[in-house]
C-alpha positions as semicolon CSV with decimal commas, in nm:
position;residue;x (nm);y (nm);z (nm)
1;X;-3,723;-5,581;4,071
2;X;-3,373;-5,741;3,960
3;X;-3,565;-5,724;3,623
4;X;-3,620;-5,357;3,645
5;X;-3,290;-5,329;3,709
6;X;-3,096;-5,451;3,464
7;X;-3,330;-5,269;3,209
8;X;-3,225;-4,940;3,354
9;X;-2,816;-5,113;3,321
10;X;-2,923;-5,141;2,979
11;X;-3,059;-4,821;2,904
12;X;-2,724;-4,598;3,076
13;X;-2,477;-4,840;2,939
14;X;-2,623;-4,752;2,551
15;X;-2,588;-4,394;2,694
16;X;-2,256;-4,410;2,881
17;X;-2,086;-4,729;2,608
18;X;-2,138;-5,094;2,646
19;X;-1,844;-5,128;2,913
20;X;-1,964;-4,886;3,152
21;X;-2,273;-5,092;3,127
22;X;-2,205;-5,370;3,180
23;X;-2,007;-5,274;3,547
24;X;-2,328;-5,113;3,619
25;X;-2,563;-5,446;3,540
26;X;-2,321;-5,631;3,743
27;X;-2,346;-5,408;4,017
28;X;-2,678;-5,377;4,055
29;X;-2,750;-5,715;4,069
30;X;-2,562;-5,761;4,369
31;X;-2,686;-5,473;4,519
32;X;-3,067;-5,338;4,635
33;X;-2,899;-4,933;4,714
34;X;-3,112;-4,716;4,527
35;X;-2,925;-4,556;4,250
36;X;-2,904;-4,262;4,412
37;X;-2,622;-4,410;4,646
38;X;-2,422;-4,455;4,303
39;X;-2,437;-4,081;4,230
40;X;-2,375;-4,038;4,587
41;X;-2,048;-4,263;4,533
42;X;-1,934;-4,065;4,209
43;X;-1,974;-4,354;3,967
44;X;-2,192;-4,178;3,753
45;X;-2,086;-3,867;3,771
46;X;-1,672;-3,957;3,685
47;X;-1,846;-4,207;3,388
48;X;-2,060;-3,916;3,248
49;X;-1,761;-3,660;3,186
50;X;-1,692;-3,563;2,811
51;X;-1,390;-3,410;2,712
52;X;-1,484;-3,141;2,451
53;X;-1,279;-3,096;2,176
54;X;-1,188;-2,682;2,129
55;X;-1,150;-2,535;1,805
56;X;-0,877;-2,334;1,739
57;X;-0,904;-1,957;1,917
58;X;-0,782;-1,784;1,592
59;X;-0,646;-1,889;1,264
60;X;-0,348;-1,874;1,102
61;X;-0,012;-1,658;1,218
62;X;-0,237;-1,474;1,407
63;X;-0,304;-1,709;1,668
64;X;-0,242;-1,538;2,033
65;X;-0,100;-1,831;2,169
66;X;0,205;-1,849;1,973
67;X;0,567;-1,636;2,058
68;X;0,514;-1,299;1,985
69;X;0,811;-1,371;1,697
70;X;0,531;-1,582;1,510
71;X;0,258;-1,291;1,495
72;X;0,229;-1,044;1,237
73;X;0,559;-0,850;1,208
74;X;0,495;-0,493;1,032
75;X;0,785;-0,381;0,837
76;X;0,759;-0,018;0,919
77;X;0,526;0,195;1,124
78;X;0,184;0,355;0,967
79;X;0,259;0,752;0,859
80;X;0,108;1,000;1,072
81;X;-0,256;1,069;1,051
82;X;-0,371;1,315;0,814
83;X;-0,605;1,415;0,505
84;X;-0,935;1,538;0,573
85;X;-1,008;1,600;0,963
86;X;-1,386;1,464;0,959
87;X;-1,237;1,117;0,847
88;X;-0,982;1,139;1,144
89;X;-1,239;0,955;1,327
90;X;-1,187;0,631;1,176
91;X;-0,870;0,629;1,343
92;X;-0,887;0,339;1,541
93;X;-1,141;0,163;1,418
94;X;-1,135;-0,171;1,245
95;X;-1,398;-0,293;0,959
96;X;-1,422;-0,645;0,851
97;X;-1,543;-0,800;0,506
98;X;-1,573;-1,187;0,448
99;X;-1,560;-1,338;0,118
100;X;-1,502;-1,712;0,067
101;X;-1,232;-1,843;0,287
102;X;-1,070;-1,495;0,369
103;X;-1,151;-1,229;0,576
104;X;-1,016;-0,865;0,511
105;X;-0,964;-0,611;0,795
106;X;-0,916;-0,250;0,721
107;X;-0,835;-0,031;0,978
108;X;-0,811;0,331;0,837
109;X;-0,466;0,508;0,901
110;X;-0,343;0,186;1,007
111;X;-0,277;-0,132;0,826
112;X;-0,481;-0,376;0,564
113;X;-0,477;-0,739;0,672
114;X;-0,594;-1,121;0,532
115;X;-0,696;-1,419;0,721
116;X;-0,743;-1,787;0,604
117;X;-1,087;-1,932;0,731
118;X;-0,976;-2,266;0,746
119;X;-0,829;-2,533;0,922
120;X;-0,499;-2,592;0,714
121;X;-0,210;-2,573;0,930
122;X;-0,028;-2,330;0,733
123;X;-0,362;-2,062;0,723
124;X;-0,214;-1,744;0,542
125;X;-0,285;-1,493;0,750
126;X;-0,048;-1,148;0,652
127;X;-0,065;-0,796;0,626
128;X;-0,141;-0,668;0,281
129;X;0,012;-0,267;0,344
130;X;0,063;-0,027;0,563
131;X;-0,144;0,312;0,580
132;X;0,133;0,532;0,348
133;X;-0,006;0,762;0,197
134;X;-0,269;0,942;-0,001
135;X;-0,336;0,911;-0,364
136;X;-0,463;1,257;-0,533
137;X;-0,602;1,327;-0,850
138;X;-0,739;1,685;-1,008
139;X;-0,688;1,825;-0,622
140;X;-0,916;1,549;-0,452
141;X;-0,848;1,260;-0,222
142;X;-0,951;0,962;-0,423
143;X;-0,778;0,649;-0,264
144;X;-0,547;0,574;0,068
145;X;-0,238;0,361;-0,007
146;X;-0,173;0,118;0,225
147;X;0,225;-0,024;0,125
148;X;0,502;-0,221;0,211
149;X;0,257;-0,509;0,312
150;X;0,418;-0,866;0,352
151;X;0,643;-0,969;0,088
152;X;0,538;-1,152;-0,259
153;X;0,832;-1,259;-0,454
154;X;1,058;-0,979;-0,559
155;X;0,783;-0,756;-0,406
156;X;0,572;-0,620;-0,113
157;X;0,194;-0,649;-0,114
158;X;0,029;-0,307;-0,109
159;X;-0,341;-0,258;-0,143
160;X;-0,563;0,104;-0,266
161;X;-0,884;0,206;-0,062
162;X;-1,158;0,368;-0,278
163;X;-1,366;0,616;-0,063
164;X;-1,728;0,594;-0,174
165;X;-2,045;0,727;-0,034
166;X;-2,206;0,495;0,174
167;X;-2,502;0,487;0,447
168;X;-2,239;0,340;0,743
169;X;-1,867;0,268;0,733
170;X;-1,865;-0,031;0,603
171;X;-1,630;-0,251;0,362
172;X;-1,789;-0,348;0,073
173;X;-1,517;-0,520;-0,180
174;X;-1,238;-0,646;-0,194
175;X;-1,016;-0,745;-0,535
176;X;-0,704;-0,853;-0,642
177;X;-0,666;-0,664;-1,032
178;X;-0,282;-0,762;-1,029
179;X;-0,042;-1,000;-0,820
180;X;-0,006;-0,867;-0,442
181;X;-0,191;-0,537;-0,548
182;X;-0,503;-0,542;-0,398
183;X;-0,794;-0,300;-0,480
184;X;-1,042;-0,238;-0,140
185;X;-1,372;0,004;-0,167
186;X;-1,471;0,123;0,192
187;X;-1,830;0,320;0,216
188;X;-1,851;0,581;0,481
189;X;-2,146;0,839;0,549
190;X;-1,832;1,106;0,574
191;X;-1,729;1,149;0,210
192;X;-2,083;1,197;0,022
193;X;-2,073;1,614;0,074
194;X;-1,944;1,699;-0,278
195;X;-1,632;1,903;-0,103
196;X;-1,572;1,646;0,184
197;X;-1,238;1,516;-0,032
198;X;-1,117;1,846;-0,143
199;X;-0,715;1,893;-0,078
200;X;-0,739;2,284;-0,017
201;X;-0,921;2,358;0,269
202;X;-0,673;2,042;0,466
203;X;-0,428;2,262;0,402
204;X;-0,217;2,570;0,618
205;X;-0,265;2,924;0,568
206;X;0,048;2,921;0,441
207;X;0,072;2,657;0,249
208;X;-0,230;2,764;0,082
209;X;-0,070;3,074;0,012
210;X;0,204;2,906;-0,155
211;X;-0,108;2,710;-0,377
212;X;-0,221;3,062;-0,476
213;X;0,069;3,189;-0,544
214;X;0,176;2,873;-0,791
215;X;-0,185;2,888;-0,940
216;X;-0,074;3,266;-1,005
217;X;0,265;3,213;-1,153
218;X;0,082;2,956;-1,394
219;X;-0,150;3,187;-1,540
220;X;0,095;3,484;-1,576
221;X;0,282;3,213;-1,775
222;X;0,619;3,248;-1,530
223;X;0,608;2,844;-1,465
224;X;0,536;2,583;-1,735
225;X;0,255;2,325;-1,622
226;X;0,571;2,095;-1,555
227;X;0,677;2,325;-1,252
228;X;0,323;2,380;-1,147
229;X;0,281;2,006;-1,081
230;X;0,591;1,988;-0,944
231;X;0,519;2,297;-0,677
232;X;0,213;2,118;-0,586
233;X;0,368;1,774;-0,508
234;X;0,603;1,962;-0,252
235;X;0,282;2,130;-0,063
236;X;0,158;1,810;-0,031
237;X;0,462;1,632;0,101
238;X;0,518;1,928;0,292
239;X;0,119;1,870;0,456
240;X;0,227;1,467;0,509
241;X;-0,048;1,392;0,236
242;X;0,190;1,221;-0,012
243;X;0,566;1,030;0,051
244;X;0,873;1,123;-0,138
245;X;0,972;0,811;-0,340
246;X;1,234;0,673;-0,563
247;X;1,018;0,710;-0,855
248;X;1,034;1,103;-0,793
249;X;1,461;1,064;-0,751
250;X;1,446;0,886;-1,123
251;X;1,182;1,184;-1,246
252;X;1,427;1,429;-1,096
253;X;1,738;1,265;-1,337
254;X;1,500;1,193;-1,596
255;X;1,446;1,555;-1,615
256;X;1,770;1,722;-1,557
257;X;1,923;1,514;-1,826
258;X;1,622;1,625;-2,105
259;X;1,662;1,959;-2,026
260;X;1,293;2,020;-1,914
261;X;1,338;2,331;-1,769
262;X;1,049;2,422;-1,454
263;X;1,013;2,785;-1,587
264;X;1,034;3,032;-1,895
265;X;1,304;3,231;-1,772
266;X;1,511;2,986;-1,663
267;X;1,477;2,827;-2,008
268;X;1,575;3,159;-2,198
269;X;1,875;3,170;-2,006
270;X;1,992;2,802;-2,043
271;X;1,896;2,894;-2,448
272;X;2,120;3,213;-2,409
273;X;2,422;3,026;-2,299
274;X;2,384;2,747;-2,566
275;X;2,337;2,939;-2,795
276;X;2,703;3,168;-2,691
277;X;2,879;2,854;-2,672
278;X;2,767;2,745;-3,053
279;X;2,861;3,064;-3,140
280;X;3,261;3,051;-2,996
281;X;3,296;2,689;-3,175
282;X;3,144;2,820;-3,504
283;X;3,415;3,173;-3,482
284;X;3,690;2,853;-3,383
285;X;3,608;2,655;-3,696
286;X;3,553;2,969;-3,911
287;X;3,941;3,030;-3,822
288;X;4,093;2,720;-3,934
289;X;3,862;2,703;-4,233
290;X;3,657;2,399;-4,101
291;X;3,373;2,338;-4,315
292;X;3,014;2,357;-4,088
293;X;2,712;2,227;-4,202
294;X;2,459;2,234;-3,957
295;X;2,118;1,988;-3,902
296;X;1,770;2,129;-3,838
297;X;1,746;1,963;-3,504
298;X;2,057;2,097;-3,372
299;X;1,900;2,262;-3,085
300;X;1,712;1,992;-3,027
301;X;1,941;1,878;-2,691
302;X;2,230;2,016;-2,510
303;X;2,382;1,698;-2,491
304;X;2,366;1,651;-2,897
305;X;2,528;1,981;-2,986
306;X;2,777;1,996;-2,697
307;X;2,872;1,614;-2,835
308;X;2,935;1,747;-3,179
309;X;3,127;2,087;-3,083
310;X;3,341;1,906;-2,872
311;X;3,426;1,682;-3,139
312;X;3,514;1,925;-3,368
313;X;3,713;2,146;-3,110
314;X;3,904;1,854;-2,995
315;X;3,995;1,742;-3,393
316;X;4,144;2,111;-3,423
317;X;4,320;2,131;-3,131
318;X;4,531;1,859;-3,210
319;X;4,550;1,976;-3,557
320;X;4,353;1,838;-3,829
321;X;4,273;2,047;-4,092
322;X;4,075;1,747;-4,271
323;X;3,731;1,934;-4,359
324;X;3,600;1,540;-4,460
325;X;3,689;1,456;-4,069
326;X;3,538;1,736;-3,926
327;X;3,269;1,753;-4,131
328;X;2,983;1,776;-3,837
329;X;2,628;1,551;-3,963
């Protein structure tokens, strides 16, 4: 029996470790209570407790645990819902995509997000943009930019989702073509009819009105293409569809200083004037015998011939009659 035993001191001490085991052998020698008394007693059970080691609840910066401070900070706030109204019912809704030690979230109208799957202690986890706006292209909805993500050097990380047809919403891929840009294709069920990504019919009665009427102005050859793009960029700011941006201030400059004028008229009239003003400094030189020779590109800016006119004018006004100095090339 003592025999028995100590076999069965043996056998829970290579379960329980050789210490425990050895207590137990000891005990049981000096004692004939069934074993039963020892579970009884609460040997066993306080001996047989495992601690179990947790893995960590999340990964990264996005762990719930830590301060709020230490979570994902947005820089701004998404822009306002819009585009076509069948897609509206993403809003909301969060799809996930897993590809080596990152997983992407996308959640339409809302944000673009990484996470580290790993261990490290400093897991990246970040926001790569912020739903901003939509990208359009020959009147269609082709992309959603998601911008001002976390920031990468000099930069913020901003990402473009291509709308495909799909059998379920789902997100399918996921690149990086440049540094912090990232390049997401999301498959939804909702943009396969042929005119589910059309611009018009998103739009107001009046602001498809305003459409017509540029579309009209265009063809009767009252705007250049120039100011029909530009008409159609402020419908759809107007709609929320697109953001105004500093690019568009430096287009604006860009375009005031070359003289691209928006429509015909107004560039017959800004032709008109020139074209006055060259006359007045030609009848001024003509006075003071000033030789003129003019340049076949004369017309070619305003800023050119008022540079050269000016030159001349000032030269006589302060009365040189040197032909070889105001000789204009």
């Amino acid at each position: 029996m003592a025999a028995a035993r100590l076999l069965l001191a043996v056998s829970v001490g290579a379960a329980l470790g050789e210490g425990v085991g050895v207590l137990l052998g000891l005990f049981l020698r000096s004692s004939t209570r069934p074993l039963t008394v020892l579970y009884s007693a609460g040997l066993l059970a306080s001996a047989g407790k495992m601690k179990i080691v947790e893995e960590p609840n999340t990964f990264g910066l996005n762990n719930p645990f830590l301060p709020q401070t230490n979570r994902l900070q947005p820089k701004m706030p998404p822009s306002a819902i819009s585009g076509p109204v069948h897609l509206f019912r993403l809003a909301g809704k969060c799809f996930s995509f897993v590809e080596s030690t990152y997983k992407y979230e996308f959640c339409p109208f809302h944000n673009v997000t990484q996470h580290e799957q790993t261990f490290r202690w400093n897991a990246y986890s970040g926001i790569l943009g912020i739903w901003h706006e939509w990208e359009i292209e020959n009147n269609t909805f082709v992309g959603m930019w998601m911008r001002e993500g976390d920031s990468c050097e000099t930069k913020s990380r901003q990402t473009k989702v291509h709308l495909v047809c799909g059998k379920s919403n789902k997100l399918a891929y996921v690149s990086e073509p440049s540094t912090c840009v990232y390049s997401l294709t999301f498959e939804t069920p909702l943009v396969c009819h042929p005119h589910s990504l059309l611009v018009y019919p998103t739009l107001t009665e009046a602001l498809q009105r305003k459409w017509d009427e540029a579309e009209q102005s265009l063809y009767d050859q009252l705007i250049t293409e120039q100011g029909y793009k530009k008409i159609l960029r402020e419908i759809f700011e107007e709609a929320g569809l697109l953001k105004a941006t500093e690019e568009k201030e430096a287009e604006k400059q860009n375009t005031k200083t070359s003289l691209q004028f928006e429509t015909v008229d107004k560039c017959n009239k800004e032709y008109k004037k020139l074209s006055e003003e060259i006359k007045i400094l030609k009848d001024l030189l003509s006075q003071h015998n000033v030789a003129y020779r003019g340049s076949s590109a004369e017309n070619t800016t305003a800023e050119h011939v008022n540079h050269k006119w000016t030159t001349a004018e000032t030269a006589v006004l302060n009365g040189s009659m040197n032909a070889e100095h105001l000789h204009l090339e």
